[in-house]
N, CA, C and O atoms as a MOPAC input file, in Angstrom:
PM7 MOZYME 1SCF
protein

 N    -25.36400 1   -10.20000 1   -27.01400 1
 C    -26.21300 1    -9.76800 1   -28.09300 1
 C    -26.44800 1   -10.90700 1   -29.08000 1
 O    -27.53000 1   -11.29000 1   -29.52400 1
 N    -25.09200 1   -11.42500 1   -29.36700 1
 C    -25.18500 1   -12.80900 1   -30.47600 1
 C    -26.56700 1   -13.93200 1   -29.97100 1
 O    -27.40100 1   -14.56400 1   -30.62000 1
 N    -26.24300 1   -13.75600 1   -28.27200 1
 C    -27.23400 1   -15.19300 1   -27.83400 1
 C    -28.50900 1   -14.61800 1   -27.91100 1
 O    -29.30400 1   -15.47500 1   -28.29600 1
 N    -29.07000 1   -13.49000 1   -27.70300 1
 C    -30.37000 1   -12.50500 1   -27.64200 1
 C    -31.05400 1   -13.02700 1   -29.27400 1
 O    -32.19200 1   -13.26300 1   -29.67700 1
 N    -29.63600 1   -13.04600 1   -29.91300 1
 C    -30.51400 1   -12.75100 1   -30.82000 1
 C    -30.68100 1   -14.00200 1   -31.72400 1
 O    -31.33100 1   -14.08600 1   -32.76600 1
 N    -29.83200 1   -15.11000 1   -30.98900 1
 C    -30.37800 1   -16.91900 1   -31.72600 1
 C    -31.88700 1   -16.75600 1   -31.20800 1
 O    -32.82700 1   -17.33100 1   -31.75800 1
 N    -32.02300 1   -15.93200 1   -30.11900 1
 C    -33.15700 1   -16.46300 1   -29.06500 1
 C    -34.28500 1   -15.85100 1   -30.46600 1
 O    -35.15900 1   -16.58900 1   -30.92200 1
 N    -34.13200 1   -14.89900 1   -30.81400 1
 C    -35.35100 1   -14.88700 1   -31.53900 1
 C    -35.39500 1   -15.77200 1   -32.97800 1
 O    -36.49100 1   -15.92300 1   -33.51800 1
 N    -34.25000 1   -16.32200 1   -33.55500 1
 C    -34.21500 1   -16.35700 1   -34.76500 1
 C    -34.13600 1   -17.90500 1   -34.74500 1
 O    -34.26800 1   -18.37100 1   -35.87700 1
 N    -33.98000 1   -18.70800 1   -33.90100 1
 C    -33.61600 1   -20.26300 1   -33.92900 1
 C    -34.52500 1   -20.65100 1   -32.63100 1
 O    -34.90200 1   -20.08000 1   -31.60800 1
 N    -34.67200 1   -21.93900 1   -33.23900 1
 C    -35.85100 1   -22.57100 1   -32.16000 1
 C    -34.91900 1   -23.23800 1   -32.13200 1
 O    -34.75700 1   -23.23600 1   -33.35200 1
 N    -33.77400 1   -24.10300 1   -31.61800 1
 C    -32.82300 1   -25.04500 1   -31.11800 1
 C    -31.48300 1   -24.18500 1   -29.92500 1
 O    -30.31700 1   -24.43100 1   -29.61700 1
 N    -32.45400 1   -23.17100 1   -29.58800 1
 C    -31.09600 1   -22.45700 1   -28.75300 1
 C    -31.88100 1   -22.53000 1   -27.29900 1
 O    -33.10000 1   -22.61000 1   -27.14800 1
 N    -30.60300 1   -22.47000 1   -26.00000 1
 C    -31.29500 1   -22.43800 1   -24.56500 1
 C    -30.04300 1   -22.28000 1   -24.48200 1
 O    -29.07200 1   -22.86000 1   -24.96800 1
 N    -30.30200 1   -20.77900 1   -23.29800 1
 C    -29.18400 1   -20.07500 1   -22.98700 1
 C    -29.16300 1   -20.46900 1   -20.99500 1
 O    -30.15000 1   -20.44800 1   -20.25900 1
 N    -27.99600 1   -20.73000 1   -20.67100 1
 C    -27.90400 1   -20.55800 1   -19.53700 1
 C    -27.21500 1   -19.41300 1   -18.93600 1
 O    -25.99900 1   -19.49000 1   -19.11400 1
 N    -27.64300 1   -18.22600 1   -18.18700 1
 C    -27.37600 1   -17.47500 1   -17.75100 1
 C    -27.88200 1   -17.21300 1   -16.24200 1
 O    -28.84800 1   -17.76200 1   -15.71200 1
 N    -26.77600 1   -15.97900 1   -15.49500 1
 C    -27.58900 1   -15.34300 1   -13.91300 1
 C    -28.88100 1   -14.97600 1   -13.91000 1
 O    -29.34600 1   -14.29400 1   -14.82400 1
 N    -29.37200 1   -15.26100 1   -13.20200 1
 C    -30.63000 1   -13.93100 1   -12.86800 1
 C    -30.61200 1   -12.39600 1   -13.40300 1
 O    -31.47600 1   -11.73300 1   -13.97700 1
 N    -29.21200 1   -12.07500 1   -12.96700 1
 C    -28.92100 1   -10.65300 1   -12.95700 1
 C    -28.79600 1    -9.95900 1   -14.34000 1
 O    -28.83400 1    -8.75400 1   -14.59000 1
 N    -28.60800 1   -11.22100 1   -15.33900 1
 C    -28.20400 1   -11.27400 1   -16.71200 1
 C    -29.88300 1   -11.41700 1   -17.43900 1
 O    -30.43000 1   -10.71200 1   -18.28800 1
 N    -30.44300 1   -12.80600 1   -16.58900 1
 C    -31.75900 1   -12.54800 1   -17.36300 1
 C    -32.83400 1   -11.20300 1   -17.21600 1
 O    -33.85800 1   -10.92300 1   -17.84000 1
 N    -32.24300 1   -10.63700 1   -16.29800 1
 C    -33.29000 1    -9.40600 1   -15.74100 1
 C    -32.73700 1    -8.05300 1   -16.72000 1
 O    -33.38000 1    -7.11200 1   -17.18700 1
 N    -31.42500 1    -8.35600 1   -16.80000 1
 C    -31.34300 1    -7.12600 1   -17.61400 1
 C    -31.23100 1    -7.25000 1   -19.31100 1
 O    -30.49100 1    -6.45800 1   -19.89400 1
 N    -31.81700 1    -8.03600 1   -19.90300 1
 C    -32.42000 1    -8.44300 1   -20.94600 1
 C    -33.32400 1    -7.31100 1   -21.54200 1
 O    -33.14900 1    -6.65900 1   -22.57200 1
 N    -34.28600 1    -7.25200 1   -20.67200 1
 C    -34.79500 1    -6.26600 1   -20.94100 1
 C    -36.55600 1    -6.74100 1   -21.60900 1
 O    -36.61200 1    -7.95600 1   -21.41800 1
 N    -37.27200 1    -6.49700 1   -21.95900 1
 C    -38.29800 1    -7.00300 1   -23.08900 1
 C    -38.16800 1    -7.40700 1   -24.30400 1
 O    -37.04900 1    -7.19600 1   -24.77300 1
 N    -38.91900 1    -7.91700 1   -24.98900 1
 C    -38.51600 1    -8.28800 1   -26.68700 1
 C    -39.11400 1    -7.30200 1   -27.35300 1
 O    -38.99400 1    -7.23700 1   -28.57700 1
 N    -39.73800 1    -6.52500 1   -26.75200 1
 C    -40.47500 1    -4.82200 1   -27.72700 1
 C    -38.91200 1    -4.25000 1   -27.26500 1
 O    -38.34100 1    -3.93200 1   -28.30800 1
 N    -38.43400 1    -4.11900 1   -26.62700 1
 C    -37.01500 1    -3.28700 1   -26.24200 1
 C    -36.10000 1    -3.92500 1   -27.40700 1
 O    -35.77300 1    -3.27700 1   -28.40200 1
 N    -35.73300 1    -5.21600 1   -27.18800 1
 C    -34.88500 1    -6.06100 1   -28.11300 1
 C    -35.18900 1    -5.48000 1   -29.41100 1
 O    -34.16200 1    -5.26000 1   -30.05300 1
 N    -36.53200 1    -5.08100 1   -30.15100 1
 C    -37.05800 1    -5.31800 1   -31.40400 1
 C    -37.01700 1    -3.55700 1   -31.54500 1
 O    -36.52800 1    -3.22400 1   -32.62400 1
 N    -37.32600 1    -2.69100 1   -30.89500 1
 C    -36.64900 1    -1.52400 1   -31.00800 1
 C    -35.62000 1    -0.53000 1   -31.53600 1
 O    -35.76300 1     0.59100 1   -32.02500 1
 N    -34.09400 1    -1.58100 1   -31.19300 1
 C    -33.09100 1    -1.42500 1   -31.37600 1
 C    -32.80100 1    -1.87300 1   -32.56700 1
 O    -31.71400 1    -1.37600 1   -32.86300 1
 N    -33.29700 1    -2.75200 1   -33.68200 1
 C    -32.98400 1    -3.67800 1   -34.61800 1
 C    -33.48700 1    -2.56300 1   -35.78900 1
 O    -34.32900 1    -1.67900 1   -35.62500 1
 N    -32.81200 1    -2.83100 1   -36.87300 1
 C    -32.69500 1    -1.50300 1   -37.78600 1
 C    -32.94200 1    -3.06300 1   -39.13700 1
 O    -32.23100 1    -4.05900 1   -39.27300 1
 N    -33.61700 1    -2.84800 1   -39.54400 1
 C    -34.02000 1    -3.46700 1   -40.92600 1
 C    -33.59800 1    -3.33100 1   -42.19800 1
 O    -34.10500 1    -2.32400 1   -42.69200 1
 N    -32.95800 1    -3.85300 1   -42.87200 1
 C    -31.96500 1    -3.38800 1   -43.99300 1
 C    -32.62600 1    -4.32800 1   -45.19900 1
 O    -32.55800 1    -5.55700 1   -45.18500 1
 N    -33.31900 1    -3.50100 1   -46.31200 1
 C    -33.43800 1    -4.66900 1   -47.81800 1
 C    -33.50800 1    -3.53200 1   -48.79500 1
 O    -33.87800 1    -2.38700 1   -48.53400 1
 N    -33.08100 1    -4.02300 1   -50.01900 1
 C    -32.72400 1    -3.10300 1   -51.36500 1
 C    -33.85200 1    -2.39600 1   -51.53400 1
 O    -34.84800 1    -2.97500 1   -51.10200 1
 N    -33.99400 1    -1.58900 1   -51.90200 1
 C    -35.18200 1    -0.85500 1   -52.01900 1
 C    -35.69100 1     0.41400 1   -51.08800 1
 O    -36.23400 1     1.47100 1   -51.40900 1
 N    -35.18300 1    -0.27500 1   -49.43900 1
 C    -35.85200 1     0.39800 1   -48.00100 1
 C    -36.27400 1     1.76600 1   -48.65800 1
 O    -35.97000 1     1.98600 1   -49.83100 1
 N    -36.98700 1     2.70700 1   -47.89500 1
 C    -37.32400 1     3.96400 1   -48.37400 1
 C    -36.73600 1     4.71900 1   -46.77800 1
 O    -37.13800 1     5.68300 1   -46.12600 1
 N    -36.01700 1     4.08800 1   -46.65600 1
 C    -35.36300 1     5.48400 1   -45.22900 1
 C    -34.65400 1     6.35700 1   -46.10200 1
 O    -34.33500 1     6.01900 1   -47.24200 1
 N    -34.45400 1     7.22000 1   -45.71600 1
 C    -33.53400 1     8.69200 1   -46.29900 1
 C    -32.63100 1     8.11200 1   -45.64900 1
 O    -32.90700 1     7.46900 1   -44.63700 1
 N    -31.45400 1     8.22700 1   -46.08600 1
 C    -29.80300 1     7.90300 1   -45.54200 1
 C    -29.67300 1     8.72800 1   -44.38000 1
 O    -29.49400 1     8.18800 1   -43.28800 1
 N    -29.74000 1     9.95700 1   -44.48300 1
 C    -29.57300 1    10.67400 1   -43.01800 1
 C    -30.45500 1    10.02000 1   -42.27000 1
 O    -29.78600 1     9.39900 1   -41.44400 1
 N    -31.94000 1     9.74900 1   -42.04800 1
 C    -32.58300 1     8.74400 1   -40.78200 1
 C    -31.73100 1     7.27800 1   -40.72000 1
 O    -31.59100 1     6.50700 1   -39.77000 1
 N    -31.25600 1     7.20700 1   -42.00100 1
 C    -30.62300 1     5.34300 1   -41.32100 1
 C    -29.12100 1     5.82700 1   -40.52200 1
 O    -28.77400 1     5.04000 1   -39.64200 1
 N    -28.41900 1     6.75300 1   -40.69100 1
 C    -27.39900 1     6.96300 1   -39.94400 1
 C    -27.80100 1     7.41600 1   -38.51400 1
 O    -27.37200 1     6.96200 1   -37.45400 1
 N    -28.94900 1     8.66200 1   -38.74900 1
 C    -29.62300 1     8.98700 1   -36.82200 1
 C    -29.73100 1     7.20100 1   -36.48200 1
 O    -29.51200 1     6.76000 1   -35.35400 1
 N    -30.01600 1     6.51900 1   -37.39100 1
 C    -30.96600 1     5.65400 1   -36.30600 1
 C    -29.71300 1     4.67000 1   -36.14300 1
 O    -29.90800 1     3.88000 1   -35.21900 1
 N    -28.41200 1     4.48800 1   -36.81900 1
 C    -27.51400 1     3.38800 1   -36.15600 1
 C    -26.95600 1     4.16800 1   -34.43500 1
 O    -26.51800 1     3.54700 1   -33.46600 1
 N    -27.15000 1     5.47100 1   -34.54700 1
 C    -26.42700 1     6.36300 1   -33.47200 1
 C    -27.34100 1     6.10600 1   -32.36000 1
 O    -26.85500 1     5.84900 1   -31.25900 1
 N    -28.55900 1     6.14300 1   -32.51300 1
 C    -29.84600 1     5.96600 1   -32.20800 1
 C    -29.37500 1     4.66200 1   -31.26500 1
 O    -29.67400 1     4.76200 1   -30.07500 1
 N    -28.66000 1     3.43800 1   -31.68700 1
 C    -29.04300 1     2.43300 1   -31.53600 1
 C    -27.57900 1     2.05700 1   -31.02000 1
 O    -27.26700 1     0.86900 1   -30.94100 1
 N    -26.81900 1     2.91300 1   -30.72300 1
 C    -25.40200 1     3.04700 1   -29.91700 1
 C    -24.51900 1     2.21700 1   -30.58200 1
 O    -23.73400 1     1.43200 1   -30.05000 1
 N    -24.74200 1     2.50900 1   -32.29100 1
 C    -23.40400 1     2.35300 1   -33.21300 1
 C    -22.56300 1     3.31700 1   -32.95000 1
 O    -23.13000 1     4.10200 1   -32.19000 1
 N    -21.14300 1     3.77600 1   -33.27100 1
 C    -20.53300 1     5.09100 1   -33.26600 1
 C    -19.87300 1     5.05200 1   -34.67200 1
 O    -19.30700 1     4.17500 1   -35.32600 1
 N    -20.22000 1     6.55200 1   -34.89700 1
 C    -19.25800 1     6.45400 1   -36.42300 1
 C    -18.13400 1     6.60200 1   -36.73600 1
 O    -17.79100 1     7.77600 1   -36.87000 1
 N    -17.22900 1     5.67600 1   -36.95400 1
 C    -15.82700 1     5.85300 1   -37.05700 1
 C    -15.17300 1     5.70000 1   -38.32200 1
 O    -15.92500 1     5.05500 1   -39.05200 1
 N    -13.89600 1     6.06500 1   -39.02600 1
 C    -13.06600 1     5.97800 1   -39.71700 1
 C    -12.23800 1     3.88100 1   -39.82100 1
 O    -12.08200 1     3.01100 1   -40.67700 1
 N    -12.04600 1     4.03000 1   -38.72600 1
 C    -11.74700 1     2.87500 1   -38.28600 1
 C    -13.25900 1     1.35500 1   -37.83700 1
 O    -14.04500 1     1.26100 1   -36.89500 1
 N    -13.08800 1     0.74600 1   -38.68500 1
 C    -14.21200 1    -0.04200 1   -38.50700 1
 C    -14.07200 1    -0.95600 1   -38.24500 1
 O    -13.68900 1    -1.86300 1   -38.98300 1
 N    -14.53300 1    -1.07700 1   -36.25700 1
 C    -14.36800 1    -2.23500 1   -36.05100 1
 C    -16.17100 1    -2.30400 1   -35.16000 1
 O    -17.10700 1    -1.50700 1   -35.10000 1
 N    -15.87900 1    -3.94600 1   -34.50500 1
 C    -17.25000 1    -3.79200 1   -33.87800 1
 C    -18.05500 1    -2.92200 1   -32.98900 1
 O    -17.65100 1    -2.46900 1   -31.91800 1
 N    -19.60300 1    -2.65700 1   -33.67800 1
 C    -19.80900 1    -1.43300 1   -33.09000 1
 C    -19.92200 1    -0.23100 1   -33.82600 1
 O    -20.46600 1     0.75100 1   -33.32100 1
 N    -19.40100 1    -0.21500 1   -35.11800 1
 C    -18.98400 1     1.51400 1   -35.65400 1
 C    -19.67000 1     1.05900 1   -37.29900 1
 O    -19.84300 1     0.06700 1   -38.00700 1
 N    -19.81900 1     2.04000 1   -37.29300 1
 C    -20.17200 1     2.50600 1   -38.84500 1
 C    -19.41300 1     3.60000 1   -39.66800 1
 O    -19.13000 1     4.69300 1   -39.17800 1
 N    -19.11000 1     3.24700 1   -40.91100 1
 C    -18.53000 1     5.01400 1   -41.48300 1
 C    -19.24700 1     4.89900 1   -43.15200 1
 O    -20.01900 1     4.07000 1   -43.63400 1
 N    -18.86100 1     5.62800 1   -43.49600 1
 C    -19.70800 1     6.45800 1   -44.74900 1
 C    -18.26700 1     7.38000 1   -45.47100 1
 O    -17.40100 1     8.15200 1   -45.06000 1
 N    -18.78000 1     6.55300 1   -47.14400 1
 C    -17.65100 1     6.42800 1   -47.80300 1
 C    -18.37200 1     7.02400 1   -49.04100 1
 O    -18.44600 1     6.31000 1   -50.04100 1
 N    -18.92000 1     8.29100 1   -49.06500 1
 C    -19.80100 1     8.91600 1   -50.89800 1
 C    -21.20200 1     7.82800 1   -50.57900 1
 O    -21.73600 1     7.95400 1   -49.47700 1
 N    -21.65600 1     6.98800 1   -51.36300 1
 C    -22.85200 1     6.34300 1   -51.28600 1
 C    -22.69300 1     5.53400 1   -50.65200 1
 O    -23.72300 1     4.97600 1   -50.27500 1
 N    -21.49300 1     5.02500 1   -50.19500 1
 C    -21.35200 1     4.06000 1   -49.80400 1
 C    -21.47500 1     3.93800 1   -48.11600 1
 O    -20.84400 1     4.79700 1   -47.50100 1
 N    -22.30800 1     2.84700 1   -47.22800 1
 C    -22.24000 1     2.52000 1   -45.82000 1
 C    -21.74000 1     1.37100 1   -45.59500 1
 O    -21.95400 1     0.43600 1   -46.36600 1
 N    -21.03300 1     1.25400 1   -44.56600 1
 C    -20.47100 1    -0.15800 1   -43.44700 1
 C    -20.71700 1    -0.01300 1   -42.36200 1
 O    -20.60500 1     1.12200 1   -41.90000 1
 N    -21.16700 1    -1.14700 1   -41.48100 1
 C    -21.16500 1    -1.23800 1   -40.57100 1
 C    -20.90600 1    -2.51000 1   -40.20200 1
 O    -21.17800 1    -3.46200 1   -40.93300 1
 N    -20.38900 1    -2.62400 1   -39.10200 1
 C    -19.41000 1    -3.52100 1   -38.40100 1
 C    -20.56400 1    -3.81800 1   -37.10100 1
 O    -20.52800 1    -3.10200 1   -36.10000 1
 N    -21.91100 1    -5.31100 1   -37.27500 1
 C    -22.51200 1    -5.33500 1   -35.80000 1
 C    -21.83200 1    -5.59500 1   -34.59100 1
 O    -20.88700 1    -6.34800 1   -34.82600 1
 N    -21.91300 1    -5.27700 1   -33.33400 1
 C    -21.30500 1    -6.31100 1   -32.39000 1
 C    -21.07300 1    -7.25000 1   -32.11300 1
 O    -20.09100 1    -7.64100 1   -31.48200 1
 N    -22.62200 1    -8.27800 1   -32.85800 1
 C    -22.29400 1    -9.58400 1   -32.21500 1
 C    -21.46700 1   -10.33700 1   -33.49400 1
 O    -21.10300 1   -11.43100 1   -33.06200 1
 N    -21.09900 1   -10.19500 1   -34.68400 1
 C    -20.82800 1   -11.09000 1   -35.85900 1
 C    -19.27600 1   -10.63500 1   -36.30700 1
 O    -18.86100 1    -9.52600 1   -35.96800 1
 N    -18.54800 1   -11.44000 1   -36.99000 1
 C    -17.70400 1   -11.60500 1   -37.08200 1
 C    -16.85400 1   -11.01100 1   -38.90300 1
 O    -15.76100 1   -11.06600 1   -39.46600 1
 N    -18.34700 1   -10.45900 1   -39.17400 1
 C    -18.23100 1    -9.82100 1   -40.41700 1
 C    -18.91400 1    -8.34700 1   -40.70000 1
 O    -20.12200 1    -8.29400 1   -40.47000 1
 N    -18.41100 1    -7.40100 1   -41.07100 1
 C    -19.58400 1    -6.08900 1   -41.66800 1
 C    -19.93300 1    -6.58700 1   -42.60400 1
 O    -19.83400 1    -7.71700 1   -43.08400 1
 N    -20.66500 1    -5.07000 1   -43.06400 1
 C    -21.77200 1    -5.43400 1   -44.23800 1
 C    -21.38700 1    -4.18900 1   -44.64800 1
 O    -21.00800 1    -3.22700 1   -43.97900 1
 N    -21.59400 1    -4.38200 1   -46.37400 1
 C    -21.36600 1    -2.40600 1   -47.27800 1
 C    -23.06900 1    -2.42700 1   -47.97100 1
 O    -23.80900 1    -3.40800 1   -48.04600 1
 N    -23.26800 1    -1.43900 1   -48.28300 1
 C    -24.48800 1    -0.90200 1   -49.11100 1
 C    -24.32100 1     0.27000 1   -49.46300 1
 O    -23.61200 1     1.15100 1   -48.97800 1
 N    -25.15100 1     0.26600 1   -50.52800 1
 C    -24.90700 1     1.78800 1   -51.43800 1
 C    -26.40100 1     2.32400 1   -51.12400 1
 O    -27.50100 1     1.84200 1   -51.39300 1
 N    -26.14400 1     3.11200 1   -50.67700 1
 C    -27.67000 1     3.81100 1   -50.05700 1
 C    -27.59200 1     5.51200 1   -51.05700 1
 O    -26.55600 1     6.17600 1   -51.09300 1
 N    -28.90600 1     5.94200 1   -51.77900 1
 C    -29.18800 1     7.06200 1   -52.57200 1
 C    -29.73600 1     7.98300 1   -51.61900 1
 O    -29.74800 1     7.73000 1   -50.41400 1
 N    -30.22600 1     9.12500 1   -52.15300 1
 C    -30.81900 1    10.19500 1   -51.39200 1
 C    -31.75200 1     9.56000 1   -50.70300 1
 O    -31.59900 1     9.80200 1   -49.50600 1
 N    -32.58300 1     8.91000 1   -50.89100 1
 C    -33.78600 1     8.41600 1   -49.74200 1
 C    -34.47500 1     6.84200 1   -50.12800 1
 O    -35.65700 1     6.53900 1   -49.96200 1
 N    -33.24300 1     5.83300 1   -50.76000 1
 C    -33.60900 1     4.70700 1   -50.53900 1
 C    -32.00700 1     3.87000 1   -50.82700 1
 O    -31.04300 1     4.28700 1   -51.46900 1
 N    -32.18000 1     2.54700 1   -50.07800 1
 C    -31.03500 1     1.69700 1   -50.50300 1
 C    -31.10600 1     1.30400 1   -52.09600 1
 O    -32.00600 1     0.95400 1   -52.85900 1
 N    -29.79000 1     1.52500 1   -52.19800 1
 C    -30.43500 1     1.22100 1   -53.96300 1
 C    -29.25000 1    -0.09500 1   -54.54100 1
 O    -29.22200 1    -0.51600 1   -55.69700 1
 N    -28.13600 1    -0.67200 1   -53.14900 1
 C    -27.78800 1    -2.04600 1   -53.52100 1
 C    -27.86800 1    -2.73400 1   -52.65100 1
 O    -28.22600 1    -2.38000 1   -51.52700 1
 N    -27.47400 1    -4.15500 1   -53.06100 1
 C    -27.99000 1    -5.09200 1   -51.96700 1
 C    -26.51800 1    -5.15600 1   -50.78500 1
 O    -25.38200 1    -4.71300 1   -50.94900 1
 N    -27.03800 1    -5.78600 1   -49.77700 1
 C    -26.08000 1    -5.54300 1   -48.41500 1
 C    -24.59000 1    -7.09900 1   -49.04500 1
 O    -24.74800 1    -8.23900 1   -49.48200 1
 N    -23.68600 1    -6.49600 1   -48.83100 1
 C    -22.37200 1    -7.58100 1   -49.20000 1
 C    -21.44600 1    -7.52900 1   -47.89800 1
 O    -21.01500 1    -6.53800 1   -47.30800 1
 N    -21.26100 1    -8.92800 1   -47.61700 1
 C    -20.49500 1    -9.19700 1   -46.41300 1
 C    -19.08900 1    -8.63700 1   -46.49200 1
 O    -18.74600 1    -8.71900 1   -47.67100 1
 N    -18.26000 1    -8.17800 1   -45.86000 1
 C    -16.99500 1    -7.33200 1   -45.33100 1
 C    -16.05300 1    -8.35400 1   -44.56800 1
 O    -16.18500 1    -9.31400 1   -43.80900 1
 N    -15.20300 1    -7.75800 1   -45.07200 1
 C    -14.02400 1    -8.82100 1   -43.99300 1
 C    -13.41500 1   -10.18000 1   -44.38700 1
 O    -12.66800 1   -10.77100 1   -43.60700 1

């Protein structure tokens, strides 16, 4: 996931991988699908940003490690797969209302 995703964000990356690996990649409308957009303000309702981490085969756990999300009063974390840090935000009835702060 980490290398998927230099591929879109850095022009100095070349991945060597199988066939079997590049085929199941998938498309970059698939890649871009899955990607959930986070800035102060967003206007998602908190319940659609939680469908949509589940959506996107986060699981919600107590325990936060990579992969999981939990929900603490206003407060969200989530822990991505590919990075080595979460992120918290204070999300209101139907918009983020602080900015995202690194975890860990």
């Amino acid at each position: 996931m980490s290398a998927t995703r230099s591929l879109f964000e850095r022009r100095d990356v070349i991945i060597v991988a199988s066939v079997s690996c590049i085929y199941g990649l998938g498309s970059p409308e698939a890649y871009y699908g899955m990607l959930v957009m986070l800035e102060k303000g967003s206007t998602l309702s908190r319940e659609a940003l939680l469908r949509r981490f589940v959506d996107i085969q986060y699981d919600r756990s107590e325990d936060l490690r990579r992969g999981t999300f939990r929900v603490r009063g206003d407060m969200i974390e989530i822990y991505p797969t590919y990075e080595d840090n979460g992120y918290r935000f204070e999300s209101g009835a139907s918009r983020l209302t602080r900015s995202v702060k690194s975890i860990r």
